[in-house]
PDB file of N, CA, C and O in Angstrom:
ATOM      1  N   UNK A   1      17.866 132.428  58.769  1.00  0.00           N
ATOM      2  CA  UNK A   1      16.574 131.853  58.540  1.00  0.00           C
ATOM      3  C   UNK A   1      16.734 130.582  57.700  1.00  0.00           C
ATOM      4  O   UNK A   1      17.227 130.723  56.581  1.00  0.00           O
ATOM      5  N   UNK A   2      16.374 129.354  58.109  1.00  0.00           N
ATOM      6  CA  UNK A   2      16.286 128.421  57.286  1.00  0.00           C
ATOM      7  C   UNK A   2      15.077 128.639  55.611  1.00  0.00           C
ATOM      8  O   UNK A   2      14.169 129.382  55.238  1.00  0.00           O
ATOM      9  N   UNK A   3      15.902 127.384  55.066  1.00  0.00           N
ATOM     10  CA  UNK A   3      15.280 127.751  53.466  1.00  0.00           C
ATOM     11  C   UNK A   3      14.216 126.856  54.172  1.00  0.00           C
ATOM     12  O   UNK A   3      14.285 126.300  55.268  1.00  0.00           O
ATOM     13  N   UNK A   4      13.117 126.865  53.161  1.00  0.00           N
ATOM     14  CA  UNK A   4      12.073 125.850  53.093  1.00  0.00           C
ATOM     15  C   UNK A   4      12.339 124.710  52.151  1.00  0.00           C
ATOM     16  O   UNK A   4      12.748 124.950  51.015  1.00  0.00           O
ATOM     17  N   UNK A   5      12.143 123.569  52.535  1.00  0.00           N
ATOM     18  CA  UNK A   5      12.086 122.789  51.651  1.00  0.00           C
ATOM     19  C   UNK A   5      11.086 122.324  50.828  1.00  0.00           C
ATOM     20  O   UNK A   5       9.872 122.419  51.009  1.00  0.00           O
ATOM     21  N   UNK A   6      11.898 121.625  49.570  1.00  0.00           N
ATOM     22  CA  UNK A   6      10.860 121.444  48.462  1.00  0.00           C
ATOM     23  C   UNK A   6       9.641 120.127  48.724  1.00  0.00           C
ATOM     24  O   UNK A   6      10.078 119.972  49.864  1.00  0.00           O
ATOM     25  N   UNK A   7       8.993 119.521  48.676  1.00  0.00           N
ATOM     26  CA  UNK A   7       8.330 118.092  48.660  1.00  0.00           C
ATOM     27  C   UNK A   7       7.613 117.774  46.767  1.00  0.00           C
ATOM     28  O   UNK A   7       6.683 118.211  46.090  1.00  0.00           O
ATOM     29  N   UNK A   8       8.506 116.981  46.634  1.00  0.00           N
ATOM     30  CA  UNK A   8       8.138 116.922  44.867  1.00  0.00           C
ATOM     31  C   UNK A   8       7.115 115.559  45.267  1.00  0.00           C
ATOM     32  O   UNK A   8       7.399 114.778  46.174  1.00  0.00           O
ATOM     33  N   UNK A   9       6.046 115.460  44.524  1.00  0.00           N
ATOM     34  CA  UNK A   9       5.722 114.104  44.284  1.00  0.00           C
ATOM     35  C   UNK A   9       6.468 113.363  42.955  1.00  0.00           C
ATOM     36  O   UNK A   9       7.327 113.639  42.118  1.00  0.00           O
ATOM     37  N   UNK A  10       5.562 112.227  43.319  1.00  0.00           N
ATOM     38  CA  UNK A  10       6.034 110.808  42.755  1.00  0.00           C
ATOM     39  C   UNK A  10       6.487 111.178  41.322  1.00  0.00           C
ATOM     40  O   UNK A  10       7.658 110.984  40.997  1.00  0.00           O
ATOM     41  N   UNK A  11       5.315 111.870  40.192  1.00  0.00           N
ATOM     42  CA  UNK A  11       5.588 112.069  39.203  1.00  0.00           C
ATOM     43  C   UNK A  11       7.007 113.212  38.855  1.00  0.00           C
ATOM     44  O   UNK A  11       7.556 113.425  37.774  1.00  0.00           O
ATOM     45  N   UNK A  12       7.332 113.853  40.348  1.00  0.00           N
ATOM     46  CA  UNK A  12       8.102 115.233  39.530  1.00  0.00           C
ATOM     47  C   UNK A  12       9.312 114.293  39.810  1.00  0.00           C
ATOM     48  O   UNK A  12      10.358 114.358  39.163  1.00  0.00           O
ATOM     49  N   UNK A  13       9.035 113.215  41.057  1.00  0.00           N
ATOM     50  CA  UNK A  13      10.722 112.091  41.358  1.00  0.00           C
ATOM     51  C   UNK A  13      11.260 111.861  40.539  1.00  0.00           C
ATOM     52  O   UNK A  13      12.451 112.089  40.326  1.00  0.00           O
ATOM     53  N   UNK A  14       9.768 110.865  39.263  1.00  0.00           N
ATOM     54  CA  UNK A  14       9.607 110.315  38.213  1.00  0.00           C
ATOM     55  C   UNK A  14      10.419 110.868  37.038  1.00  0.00           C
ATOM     56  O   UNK A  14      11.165 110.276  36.258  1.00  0.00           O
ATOM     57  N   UNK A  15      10.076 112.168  37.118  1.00  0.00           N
ATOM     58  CA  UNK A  15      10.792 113.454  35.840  1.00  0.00           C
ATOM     59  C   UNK A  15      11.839 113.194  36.007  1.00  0.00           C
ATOM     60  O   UNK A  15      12.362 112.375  35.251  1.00  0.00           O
ATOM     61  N   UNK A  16      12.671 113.853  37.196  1.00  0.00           N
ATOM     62  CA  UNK A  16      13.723 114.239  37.251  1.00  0.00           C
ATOM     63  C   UNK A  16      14.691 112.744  37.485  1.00  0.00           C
ATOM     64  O   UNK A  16      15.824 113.133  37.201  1.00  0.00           O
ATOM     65  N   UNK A  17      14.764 111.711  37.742  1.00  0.00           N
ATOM     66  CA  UNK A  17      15.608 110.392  37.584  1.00  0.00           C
ATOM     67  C   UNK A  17      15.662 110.258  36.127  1.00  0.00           C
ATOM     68  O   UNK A  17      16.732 110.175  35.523  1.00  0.00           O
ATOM     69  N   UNK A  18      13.888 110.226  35.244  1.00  0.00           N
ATOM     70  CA  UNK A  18      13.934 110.258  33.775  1.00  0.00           C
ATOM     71  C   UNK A  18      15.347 111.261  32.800  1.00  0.00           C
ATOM     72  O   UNK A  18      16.195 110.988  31.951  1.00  0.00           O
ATOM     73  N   UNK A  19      15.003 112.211  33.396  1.00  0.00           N
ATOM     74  CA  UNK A  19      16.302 113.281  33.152  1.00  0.00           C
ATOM     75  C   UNK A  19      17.427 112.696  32.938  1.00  0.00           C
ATOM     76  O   UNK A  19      18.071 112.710  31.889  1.00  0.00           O
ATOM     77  N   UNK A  20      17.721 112.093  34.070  1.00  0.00           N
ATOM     78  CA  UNK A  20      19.519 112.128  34.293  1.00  0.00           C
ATOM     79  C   UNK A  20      19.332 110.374  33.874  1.00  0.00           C
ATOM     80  O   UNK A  20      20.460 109.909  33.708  1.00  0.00           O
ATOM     81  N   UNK A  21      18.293 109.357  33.674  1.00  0.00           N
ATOM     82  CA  UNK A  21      18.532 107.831  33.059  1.00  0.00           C
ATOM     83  C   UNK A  21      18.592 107.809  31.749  1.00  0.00           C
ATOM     84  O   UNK A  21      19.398 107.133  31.109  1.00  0.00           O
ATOM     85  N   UNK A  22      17.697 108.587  31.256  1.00  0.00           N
ATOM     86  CA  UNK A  22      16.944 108.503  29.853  1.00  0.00           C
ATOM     87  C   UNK A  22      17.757 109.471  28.752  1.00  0.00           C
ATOM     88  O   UNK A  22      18.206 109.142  27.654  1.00  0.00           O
ATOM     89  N   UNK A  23      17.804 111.099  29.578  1.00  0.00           N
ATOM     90  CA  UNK A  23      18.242 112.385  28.589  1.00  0.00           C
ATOM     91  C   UNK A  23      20.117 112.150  28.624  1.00  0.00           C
ATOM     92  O   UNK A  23      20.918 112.152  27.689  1.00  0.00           O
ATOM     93  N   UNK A  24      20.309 111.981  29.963  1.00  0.00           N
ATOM     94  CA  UNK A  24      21.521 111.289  30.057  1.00  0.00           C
ATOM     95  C   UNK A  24      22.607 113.142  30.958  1.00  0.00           C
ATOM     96  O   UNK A  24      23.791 113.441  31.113  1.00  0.00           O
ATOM     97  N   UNK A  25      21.304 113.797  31.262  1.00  0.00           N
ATOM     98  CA  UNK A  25      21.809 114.834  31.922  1.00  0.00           C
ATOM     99  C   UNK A  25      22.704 114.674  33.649  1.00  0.00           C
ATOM    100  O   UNK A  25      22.381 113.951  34.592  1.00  0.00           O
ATOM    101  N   UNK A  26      23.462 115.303  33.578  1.00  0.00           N
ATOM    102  CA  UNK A  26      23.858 114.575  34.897  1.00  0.00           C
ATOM    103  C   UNK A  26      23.620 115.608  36.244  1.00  0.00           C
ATOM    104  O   UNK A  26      23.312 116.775  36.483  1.00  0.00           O
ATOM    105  N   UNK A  27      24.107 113.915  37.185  1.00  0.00           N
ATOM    106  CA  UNK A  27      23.376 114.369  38.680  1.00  0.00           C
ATOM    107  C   UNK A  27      23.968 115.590  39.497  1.00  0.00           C
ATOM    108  O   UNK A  27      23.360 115.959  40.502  1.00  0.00           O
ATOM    109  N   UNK A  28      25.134 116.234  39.106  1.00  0.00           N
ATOM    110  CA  UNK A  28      25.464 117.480  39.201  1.00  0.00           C
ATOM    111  C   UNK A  28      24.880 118.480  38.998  1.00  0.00           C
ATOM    112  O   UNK A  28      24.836 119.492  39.697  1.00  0.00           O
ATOM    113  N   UNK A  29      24.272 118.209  37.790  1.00  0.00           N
ATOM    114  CA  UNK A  29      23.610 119.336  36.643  1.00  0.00           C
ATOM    115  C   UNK A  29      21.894 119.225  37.272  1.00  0.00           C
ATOM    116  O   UNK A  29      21.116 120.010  36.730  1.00  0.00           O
ATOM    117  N   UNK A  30      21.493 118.596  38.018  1.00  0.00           N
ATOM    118  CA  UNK A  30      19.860 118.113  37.970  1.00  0.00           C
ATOM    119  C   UNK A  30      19.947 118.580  39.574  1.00  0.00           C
ATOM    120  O   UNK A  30      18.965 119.163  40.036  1.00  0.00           O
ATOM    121  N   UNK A  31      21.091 118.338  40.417  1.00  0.00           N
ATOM    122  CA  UNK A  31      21.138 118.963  41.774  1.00  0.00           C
ATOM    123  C   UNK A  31      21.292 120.596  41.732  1.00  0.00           C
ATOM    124  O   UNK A  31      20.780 121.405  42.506  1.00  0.00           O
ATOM    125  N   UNK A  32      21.860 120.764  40.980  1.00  0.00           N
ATOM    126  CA  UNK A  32      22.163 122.447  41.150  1.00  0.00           C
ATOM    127  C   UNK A  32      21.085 123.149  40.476  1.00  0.00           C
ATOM    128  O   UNK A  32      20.623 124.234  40.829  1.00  0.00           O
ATOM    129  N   UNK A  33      20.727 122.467  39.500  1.00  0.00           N
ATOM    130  CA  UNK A  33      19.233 123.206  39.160  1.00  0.00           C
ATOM    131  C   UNK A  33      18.132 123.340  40.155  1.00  0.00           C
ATOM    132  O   UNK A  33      17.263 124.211  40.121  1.00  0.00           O
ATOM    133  N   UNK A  34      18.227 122.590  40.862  1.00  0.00           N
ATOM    134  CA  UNK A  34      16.539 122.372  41.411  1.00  0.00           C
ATOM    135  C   UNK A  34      16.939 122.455  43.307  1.00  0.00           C
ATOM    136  O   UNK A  34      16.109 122.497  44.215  1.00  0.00           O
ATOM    137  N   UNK A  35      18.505 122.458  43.436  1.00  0.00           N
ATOM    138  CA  UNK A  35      18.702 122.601  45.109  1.00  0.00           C
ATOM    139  C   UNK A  35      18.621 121.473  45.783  1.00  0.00           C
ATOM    140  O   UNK A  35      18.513 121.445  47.009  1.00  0.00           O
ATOM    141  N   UNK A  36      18.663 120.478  45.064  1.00  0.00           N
ATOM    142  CA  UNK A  36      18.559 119.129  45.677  1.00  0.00           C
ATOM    143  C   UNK A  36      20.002 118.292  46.239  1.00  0.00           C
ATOM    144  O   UNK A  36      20.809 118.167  45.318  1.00  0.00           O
ATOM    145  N   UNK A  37      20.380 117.823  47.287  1.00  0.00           N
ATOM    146  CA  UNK A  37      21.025 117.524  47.660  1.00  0.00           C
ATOM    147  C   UNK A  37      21.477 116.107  46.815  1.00  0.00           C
ATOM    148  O   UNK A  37      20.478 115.694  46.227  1.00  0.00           O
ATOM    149  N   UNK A  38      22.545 115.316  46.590  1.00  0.00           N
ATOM    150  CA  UNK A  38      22.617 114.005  45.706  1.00  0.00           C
ATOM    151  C   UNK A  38      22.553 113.098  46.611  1.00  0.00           C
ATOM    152  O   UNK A  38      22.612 112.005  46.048  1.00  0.00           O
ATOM    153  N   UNK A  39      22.457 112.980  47.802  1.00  0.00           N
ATOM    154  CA  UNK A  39      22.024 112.328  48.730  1.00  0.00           C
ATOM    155  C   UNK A  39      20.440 111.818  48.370  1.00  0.00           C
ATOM    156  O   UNK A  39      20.110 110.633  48.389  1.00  0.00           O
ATOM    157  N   UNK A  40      19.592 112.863  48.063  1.00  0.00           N
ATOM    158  CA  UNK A  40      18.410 112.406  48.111  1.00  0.00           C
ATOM    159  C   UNK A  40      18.167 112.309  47.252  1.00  0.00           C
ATOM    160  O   UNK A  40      17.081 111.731  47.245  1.00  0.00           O
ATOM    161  N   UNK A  41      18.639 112.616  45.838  1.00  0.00           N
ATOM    162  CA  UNK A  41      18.794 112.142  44.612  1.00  0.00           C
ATOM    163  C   UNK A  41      18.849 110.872  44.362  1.00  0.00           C
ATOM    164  O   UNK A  41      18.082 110.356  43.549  1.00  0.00           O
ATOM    165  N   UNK A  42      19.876 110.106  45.105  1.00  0.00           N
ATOM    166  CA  UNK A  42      20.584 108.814  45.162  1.00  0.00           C
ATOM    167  C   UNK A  42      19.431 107.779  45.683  1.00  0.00           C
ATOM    168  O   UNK A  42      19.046 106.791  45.059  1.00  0.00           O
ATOM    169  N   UNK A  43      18.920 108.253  47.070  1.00  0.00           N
ATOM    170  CA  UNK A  43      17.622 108.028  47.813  1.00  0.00           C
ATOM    171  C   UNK A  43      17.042 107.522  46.971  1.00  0.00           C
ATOM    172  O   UNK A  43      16.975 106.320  46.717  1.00  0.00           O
ATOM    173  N   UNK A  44      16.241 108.975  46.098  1.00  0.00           N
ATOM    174  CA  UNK A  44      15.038 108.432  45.420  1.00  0.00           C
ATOM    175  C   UNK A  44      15.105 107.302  44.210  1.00  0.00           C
ATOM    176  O   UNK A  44      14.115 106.679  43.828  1.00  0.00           O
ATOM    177  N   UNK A  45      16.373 107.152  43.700  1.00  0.00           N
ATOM    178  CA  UNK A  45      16.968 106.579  42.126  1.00  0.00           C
ATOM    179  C   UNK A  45      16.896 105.013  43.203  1.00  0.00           C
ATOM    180  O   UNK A  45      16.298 104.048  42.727  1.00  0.00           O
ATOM    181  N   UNK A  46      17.508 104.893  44.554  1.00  0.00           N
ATOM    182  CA  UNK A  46      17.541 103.140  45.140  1.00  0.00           C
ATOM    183  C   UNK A  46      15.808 103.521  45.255  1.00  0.00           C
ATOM    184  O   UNK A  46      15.273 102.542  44.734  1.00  0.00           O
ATOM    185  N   UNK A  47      15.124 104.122  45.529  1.00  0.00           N
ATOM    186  CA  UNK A  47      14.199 103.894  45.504  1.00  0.00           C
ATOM    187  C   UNK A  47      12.970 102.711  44.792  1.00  0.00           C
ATOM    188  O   UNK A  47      12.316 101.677  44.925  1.00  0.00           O
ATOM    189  N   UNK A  48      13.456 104.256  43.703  1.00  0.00           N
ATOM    190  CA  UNK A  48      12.603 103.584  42.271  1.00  0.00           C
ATOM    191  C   UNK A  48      13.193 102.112  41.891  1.00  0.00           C
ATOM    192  O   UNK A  48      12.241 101.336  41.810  1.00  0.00           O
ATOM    193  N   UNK A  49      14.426 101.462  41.632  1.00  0.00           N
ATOM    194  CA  UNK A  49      14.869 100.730  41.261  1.00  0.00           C
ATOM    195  C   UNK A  49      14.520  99.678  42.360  1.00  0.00           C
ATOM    196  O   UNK A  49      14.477  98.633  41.712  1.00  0.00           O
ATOM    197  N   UNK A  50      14.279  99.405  43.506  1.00  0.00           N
ATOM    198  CA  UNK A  50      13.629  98.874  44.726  1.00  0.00           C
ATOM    199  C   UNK A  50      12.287  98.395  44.150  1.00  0.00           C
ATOM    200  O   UNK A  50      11.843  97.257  43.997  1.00  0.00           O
ATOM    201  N   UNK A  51      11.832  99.472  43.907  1.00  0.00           N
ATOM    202  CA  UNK A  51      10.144  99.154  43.205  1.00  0.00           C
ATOM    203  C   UNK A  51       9.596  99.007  42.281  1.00  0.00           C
ATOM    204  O   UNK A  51       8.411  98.677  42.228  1.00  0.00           O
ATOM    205  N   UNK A  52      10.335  99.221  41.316  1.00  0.00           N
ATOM    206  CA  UNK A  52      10.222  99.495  39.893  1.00  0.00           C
ATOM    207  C   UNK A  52       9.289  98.141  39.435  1.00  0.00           C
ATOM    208  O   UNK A  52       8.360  98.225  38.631  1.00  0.00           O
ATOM    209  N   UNK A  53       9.670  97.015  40.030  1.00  0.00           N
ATOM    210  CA  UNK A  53       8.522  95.464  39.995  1.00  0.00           C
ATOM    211  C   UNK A  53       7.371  95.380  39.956  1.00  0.00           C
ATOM    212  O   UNK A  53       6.714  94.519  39.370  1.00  0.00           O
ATOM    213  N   UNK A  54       6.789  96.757  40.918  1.00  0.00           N
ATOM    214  CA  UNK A  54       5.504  96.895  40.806  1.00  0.00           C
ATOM    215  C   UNK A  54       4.421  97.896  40.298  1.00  0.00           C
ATOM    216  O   UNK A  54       3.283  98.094  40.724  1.00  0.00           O
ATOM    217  N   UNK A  55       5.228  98.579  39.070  1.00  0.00           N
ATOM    218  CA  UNK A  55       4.782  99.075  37.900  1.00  0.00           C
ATOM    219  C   UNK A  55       4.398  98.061  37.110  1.00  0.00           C
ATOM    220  O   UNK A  55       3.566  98.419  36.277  1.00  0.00           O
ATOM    221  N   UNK A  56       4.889  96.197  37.031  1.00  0.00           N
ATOM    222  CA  UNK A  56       4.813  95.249  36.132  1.00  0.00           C
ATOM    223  C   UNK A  56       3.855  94.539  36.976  1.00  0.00           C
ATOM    224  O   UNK A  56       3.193  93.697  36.368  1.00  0.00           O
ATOM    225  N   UNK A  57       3.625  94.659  38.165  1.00  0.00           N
ATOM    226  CA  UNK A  57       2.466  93.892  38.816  1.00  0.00           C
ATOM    227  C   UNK A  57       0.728  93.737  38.698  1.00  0.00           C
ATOM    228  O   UNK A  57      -0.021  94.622  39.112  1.00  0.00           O
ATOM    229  N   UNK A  58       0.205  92.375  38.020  1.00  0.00           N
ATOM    230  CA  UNK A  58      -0.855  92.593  37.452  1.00  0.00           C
ATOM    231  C   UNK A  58      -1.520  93.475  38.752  1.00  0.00           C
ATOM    232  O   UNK A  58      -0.966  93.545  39.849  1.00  0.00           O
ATOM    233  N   UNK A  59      -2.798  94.125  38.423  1.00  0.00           N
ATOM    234  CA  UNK A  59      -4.063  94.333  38.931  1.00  0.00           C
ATOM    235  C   UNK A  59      -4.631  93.665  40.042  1.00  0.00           C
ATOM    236  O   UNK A  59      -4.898  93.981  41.201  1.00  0.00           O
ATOM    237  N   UNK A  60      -4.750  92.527  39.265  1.00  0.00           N
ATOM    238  CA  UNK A  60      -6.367  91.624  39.981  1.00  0.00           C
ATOM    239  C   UNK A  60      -5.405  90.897  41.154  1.00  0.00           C
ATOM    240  O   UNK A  60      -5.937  90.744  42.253  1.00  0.00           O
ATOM    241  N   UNK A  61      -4.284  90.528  41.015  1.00  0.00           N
ATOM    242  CA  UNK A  61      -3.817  89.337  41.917  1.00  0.00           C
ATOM    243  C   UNK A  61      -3.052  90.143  42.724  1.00  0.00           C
ATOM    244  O   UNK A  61      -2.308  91.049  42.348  1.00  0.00           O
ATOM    245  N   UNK A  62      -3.343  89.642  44.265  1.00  0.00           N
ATOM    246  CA  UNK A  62      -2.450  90.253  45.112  1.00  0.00           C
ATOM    247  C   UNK A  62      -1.407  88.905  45.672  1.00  0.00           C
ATOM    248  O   UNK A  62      -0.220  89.148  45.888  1.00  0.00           O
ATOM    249  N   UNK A  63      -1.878  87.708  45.848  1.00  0.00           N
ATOM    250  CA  UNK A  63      -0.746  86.582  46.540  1.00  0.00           C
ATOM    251  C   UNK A  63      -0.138  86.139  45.646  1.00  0.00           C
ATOM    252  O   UNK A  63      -0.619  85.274  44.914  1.00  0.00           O
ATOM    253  N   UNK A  64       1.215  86.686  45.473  1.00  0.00           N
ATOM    254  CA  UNK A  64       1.976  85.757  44.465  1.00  0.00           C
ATOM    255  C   UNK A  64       2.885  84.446  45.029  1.00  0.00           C
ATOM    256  O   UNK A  64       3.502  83.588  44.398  1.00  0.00           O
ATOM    257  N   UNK A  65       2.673  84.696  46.774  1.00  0.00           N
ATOM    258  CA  UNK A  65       3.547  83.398  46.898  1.00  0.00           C
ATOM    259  C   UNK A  65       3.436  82.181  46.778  1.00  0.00           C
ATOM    260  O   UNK A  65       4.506  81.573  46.756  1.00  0.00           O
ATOM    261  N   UNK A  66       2.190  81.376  46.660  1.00  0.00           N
ATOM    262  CA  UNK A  66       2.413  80.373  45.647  1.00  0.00           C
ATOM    263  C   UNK A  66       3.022  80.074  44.593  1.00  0.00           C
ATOM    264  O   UNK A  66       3.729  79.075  44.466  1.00  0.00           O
ATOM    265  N   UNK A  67       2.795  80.952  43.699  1.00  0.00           N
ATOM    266  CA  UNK A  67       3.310  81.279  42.346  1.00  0.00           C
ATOM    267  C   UNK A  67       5.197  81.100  42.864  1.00  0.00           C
ATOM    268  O   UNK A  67       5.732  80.015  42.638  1.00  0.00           O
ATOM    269  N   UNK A  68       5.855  82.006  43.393  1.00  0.00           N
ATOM    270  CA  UNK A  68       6.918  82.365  43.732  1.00  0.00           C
ATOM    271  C   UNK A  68       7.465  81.058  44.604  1.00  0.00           C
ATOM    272  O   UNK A  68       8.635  80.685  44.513  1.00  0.00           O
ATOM    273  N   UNK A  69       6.451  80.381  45.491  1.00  0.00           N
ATOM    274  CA  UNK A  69       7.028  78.969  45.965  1.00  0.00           C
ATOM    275  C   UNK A  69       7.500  77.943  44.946  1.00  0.00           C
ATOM    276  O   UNK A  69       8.631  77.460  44.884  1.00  0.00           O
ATOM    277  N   UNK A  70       6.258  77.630  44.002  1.00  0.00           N
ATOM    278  CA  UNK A  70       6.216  77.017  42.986  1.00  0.00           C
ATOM    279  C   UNK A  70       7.769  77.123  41.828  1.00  0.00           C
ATOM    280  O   UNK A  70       8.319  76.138  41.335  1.00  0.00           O
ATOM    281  N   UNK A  71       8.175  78.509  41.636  1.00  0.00           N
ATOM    282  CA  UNK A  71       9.002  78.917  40.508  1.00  0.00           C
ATOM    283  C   UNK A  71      10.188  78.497  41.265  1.00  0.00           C
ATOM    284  O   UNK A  71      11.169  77.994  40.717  1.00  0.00           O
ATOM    285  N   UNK A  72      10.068  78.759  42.851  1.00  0.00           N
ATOM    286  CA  UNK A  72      11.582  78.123  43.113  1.00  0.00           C
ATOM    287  C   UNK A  72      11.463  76.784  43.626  1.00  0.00           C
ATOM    288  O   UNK A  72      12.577  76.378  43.957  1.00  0.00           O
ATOM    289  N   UNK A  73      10.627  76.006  43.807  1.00  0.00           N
ATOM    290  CA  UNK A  73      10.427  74.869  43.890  1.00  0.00           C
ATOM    291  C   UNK A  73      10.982  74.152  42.543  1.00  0.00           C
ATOM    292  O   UNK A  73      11.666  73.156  42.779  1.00  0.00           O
ATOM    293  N   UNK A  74      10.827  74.447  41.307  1.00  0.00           N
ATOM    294  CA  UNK A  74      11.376  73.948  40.088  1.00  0.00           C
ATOM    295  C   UNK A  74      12.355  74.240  39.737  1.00  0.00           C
ATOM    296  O   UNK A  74      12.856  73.569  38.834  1.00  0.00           O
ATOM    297  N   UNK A  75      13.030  75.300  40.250  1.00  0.00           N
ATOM    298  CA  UNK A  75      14.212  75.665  40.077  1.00  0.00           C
ATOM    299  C   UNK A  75      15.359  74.861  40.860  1.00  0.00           C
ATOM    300  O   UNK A  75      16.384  74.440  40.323  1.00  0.00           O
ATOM    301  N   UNK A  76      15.081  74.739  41.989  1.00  0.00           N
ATOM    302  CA  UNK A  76      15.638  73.788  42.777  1.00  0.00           C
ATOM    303  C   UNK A  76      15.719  72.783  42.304  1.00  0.00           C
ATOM    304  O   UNK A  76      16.859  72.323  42.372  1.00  0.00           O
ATOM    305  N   UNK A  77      14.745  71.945  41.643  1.00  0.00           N
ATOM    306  CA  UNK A  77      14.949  70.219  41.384  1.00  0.00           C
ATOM    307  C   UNK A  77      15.725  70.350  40.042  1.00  0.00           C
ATOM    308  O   UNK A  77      16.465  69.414  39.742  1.00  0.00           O
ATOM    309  N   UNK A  78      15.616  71.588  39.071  1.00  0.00           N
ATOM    310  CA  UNK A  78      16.511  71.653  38.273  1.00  0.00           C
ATOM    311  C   UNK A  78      17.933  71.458  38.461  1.00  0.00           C
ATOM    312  O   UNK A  78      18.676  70.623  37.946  1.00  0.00           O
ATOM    313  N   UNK A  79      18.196  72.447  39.351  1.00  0.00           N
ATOM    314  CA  UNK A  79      19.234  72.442  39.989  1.00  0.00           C
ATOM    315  C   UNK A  79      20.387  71.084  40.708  1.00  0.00           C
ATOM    316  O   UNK A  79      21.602  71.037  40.900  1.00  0.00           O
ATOM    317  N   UNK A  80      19.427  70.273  40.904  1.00  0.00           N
ATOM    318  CA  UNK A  80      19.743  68.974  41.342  1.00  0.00           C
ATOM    319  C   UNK A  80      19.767  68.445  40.791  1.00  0.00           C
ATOM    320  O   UNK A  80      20.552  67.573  41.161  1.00  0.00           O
ATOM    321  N   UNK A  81      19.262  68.161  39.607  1.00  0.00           N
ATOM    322  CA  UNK A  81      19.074  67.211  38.387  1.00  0.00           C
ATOM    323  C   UNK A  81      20.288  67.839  37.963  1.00  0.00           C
ATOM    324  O   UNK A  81      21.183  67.074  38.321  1.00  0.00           O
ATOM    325  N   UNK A  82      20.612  68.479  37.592  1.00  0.00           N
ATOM    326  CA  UNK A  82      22.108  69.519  37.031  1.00  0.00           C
ATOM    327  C   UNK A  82      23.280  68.805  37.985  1.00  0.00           C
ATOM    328  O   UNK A  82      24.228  68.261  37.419  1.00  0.00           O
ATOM    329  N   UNK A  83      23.213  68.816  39.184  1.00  0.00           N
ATOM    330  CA  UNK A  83      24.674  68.116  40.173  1.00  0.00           C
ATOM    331  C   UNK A  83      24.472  66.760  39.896  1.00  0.00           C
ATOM    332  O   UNK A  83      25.532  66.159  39.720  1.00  0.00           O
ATOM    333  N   UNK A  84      23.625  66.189  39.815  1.00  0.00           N
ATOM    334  CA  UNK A  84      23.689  64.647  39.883  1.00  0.00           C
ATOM    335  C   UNK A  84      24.729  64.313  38.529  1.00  0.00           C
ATOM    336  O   UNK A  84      25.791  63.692  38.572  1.00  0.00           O
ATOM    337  N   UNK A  85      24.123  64.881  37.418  1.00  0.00           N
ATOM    338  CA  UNK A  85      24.638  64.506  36.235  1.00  0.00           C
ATOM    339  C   UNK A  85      26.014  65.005  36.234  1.00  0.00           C
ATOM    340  O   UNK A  85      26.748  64.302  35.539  1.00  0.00           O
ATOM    341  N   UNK A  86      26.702  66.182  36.899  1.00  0.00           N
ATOM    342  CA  UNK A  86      28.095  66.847  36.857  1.00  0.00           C
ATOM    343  C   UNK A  86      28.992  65.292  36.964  1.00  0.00           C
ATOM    344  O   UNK A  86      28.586  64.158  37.221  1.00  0.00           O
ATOM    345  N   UNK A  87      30.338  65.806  36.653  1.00  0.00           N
ATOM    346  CA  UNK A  87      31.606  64.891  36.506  1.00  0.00           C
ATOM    347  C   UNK A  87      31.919  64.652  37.862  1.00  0.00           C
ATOM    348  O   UNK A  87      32.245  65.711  38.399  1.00  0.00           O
ATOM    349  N   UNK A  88      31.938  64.087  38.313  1.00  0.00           N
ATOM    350  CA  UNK A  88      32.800  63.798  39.899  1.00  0.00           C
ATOM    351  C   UNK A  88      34.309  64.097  39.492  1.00  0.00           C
ATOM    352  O   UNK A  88      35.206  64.002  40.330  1.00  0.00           O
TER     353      UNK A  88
END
């Protein structure tokens, strides 16, 4: 008979990465407790770290690509202003 599997939400993901980033328990120790494969352990940890940007994302504004054109638009002419002046 197959086992059933678990479906944790976001917050129990949340717990258990906290565990093994924060308490410093390891992913051996956090798989064998709970039956979790480190595969999907691993999963959820590229996950969070994937998204983690938009825990810092205001509210009100959803188009940042202006903003994001703009920041590398100046970065670029920095950048050039930086080679011109280099040593040949």
């Amino acid at each position: 008979m197959k086992k059933q599997r678990k479906h944790y939400t976001p917050e129990e993901k949340v717990a258990i990465l906290r565990r093994h980033l924060v308490e410093g328990v390891a992913i051996s120790d956090l798989c064998g407790e709970l039956g979790l494969q480190p595969t999907v352990f691993y999963r959820w940890q590229k996950e969070f770290f994937e998204n983690g940007a938009a825990a810092f994302q205001q509210r009100g504004r959803t188009k940042h690509q202006p903003e994001q054109e703009r920041i590398a638009y100046i970065w670029s002419r920095r950048s050039r202003r930086r080679m011109k002046s280099w040593p040949s």
